[in-house]
N, C-alpha and C positions, 0 to 999 in steps of 0.2 A: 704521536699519540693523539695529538687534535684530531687527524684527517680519521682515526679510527674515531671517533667521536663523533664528526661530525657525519660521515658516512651512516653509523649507527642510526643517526635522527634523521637522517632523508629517509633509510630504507624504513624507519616508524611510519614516518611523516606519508610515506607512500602507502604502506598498508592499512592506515586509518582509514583514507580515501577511496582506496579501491575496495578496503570492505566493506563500509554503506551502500544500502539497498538502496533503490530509487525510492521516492516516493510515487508512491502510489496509496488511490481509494476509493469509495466508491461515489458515482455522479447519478445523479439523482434528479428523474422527473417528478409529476406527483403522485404517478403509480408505478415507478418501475427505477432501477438502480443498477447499474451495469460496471463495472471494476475497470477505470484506466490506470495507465500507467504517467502518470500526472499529478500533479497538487491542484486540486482541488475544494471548495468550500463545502464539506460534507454536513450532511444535516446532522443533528444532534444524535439522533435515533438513529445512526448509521457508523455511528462511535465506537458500537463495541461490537462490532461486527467483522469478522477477520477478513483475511482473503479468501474467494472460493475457492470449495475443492478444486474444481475443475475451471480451466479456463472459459469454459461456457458458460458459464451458469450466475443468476442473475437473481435477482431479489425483486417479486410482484409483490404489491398491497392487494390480497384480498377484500368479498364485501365485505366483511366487517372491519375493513379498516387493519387487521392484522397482514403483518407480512410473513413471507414466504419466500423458502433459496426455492430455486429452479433449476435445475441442472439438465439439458436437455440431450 
């Protein structure tokens, strides 16, 4: 009965592991933000910002200071 038991909490123990996403977010010039797949020190304004649609696509600071996805 143990070896079923303990079998049960490796085979958990594995699936917790393998089902974490990497981290990843996005890296940030002063005008422009591109998505690695890496831990990173993301600026504040870049928090709630998800992953792109699309693997292209990137975030410009427009003139006025506002930004904008880019998906090209």
């Amino acid at each position: 009965m143990s070896r079923t038991i303990f079998a049960g909490l490796v085979l958990v123990t594995a699936l917790l592991f393998t089902g974490q996403s990497a981290k990843a977010e996005w890296l940030c010039s002063p005008n422009q933000c591109v998505w690695v797949n890496y831990d990173v020190d993301e600026p504040a304004y870049a928090l709630a910002w998800g992953p792109p649609v699309v693997p292209t696509c990137f975030w410009k600071q427009g003139i006025f200071g506002r930004w904008k996805m880019i998906c090209p």
